[in-house]
N, C-alpha and C positions, 0 to 999 in steps of 0.2 A: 453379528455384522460389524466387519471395520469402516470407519469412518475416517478421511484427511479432511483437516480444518483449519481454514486460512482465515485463523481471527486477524481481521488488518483494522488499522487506522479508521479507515472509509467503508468497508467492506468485511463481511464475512461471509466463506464460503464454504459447503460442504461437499464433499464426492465421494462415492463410491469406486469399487475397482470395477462392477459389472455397468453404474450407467454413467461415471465420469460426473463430473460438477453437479449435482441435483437441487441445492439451493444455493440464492443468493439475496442476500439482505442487507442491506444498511446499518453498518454498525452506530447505531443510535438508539437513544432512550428516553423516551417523552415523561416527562417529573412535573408534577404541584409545582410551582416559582415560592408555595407559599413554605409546604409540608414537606417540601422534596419525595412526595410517594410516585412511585414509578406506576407510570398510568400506561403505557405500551410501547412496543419493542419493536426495530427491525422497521420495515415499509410502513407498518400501520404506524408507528410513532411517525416518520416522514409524511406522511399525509395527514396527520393530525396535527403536526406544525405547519406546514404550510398552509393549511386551509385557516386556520386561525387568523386575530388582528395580532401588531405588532406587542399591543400592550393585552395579550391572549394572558390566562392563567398559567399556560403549560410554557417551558423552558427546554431545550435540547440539552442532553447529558452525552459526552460520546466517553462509553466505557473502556477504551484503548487511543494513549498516546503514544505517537514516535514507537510503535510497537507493543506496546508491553501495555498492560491491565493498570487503569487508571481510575477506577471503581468497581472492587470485587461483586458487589452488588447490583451492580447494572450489566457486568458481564455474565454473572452467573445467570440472571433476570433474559439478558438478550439468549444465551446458550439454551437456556432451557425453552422459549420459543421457539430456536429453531432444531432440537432435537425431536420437539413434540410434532414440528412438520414434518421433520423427517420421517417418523411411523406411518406414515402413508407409503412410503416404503419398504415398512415391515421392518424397520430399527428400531430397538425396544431394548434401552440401556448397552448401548454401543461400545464395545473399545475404540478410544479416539487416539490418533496422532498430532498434533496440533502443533503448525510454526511459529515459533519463535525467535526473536533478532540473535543474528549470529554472538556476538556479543551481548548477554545480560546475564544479571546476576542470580545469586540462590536464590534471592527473595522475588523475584521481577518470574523465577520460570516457575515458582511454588503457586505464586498465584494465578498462574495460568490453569496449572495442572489444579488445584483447589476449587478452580470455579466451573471447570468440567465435570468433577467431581460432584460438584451441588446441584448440575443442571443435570444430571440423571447417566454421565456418564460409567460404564463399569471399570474401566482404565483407561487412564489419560497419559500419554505419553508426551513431552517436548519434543520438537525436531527444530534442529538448526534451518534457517529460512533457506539458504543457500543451495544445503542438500536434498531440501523437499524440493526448489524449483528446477536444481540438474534432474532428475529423478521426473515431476512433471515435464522438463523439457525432451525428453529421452534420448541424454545422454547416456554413453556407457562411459559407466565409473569400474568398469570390473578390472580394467585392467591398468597397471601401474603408470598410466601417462597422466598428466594435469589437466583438467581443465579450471576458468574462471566463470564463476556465474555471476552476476549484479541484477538482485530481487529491486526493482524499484516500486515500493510502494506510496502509500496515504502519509505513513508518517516517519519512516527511514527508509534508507537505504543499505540495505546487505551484500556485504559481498564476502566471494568463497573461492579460495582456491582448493580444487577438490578432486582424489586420487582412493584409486583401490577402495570407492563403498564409503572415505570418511571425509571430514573438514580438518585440510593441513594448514591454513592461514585464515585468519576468517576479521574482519573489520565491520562496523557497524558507523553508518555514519545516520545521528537522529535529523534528521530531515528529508521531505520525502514531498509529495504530491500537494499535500495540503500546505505546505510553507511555502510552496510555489505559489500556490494561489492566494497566500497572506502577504507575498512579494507586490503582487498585482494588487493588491489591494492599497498597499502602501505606493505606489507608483500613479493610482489615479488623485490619492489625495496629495498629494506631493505637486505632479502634472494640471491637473485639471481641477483640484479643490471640489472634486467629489466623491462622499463617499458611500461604497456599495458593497453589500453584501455576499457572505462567503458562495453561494448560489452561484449570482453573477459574476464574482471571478473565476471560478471554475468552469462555468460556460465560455468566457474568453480565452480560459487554457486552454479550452477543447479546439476551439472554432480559431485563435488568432496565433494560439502558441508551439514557437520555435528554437529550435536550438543553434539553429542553424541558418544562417541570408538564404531566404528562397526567392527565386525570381519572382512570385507573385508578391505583391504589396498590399493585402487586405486592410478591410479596412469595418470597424462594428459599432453600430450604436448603442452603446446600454445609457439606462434608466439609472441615477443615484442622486443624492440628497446634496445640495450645496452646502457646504462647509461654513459660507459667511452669513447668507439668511436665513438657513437649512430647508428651503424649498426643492420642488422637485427639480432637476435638471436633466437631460440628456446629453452625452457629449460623444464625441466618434472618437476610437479609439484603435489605432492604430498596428499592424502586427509590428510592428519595427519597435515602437513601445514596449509592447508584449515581452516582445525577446531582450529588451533593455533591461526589463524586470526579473528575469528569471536568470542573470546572469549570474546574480550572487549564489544563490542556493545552488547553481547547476557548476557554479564554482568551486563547493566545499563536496558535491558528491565527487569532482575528480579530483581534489587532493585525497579524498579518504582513498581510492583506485589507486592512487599512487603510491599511498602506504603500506597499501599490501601485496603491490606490485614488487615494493623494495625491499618485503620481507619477503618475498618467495623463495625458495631453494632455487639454484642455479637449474638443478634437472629439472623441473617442475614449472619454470620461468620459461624456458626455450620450447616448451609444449603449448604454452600457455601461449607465447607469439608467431606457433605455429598450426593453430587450430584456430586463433580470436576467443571474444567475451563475446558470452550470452545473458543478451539481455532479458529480464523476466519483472512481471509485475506492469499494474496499468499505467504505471509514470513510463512505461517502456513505449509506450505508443505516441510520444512527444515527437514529434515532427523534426527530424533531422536531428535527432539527440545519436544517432549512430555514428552518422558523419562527424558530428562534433567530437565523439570520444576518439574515433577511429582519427586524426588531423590531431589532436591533444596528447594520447598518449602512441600513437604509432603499433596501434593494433588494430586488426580488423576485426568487425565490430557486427552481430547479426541481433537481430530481437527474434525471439521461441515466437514459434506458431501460440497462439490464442494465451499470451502473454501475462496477462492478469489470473490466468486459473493456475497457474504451474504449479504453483505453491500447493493448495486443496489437490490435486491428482499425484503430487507428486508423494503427499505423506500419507494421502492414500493407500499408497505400493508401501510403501514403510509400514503401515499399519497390517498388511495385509501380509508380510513377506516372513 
């Protein structure tokens, strides 16, 4: 059985070629605060942290930063829970494909391939992020024209200019979903001298955040700690805030586009402005982040149908192929 595997930031995913996406879990790992022993993995560590008090035993470990394996041992811990789900599928020591940032190094794609390896994989292969989400986006790369894809995920952004099957320009810019919502979090204490948890600003990314002035002017109330007595506080927070926040991080993913816009070949440039960028990964579902690139860099601009899977379906076909 091949497997594609979108170990993200935020997210891990697995698919098949016969049922498409089969799991999805939480890249998270619930640890001792005291032993650091990994106590469980995936959704059930998410719900054994949240049901806990603040001052709980248990600690969140996230085993992937900005892309790349940031504790072989909570990776290898998370993969093998969810390979051992996956045999309810009838996978049992799987060849995997598995995305990795277009940009990273021998050591950053060994450990990848290492901790599939331990978690009961039979062969683990790297795919560039970019090529697995044209590929889940179903694009044809078969033939000599360019396209650009931009993977936005949890903790980079990838981008790919991509021809004939490979990766001809490829940039990684580390920042992604979750440093949005660390923008947000630095903007309520900044604004409002309250401070709130990575949950709740993720839930404001969701419900307030923009890329782009939309005629509605929402408006949400969260729950956080005041900064000078540290009591509880409630304060309403703004979409127009929201997007004040997000403007730095949603600033450095378009200069990294720029960069690889400026390295492109000429032939592979004039395709690329005449077909647009596809957008892929869950930071792609940002509210008017199309518009904004599309008015920025003077391309048009689409997000892939079910945008956050591309990545898992697409290295799927590469494992499979």
């Amino acid at each position: 059985m091949h497997l594609g595997v979108d170990l993200g930031t935020t997210w891990v995913k697995v698919a098949t070629t016969s049922r498409g996406v089969i799991l999805r879990e939480p890249t998270l790992v619930a640890v001792e605060r005291n032993s650091g022993k990994i106590v469980e993995t995936g959704e059930k560590a998410a719900r054994l942290l949240q049901s806990q008090s603040p001052t709980g035993s248990l600690v969140a470990l996230r085993p992937v930063r900005e892309g790349v394996v940031a504790s072989l041992e909570a990776a290898d811990a998370l993969l093998h829970h969810v390979f051992k789900r996956a045999n309810r599928y009838r996978v049992w020591r799987p060849t995997v494909s598995i995305g990795v940032p277009a940009e990273v190094t021998k050591v950053e794609r060994r450990a990848v391939v290492e901790a599939a390896l331990k978690a009961g994989a039979r062969r683990a292969e790297p795919v560039p992020c970019p090529l697995a989400a044209a590929l889940g986006a179903r694009l044809d790369l078969s033939e000599p024209e360019g396209h650009m894809v931009v993977d936005l995920g949890g903790g980079c952004a990838d981008v790919g200019i991509l021809s004939m099957q490979s990766l001809v320009v490829a940039g990684t810019v580390r920042l992604g979903g979750q440093q949005m919502d660390d923008a947000i979090v630095r903007m309520l204490r900044r604004v409002h001298s309250v401070m709130i948890g990575e949950a709740t600003a993720e839930q404001l990314k969701l419900q307030l955040g923009t890329a782009f002035p939309q005629p509605s002017q929402r408006t949400m109330d969260v729950n956080g700690q005041d900064l000078v007595d540290g009591l509880p506080r409630t304060v309403t927070v703004s979409e127009s805030e929201v997007r004040e926040a997000l403007e730095q991080p949603l600033g450095e993913i378009v200069a990294g586009l720029r960069q690889v816009l400026e390295r492109t070949p000429p032939e592979l440039s004039g395709d690329v402005y005449e077909r647009g960028i596809v957008l892929t990964g869950g930071a792609a579902r940002l509210v008017g982040l199309d518009t904004m690139l599309e008015r920025l860099l003077g391309v048009k601009v689409r997000v892939a149908d079910h945008p956050e899977d591309c990545v898992a379906l697409g290295a799927c076909r590469l494992a499979s192929g």
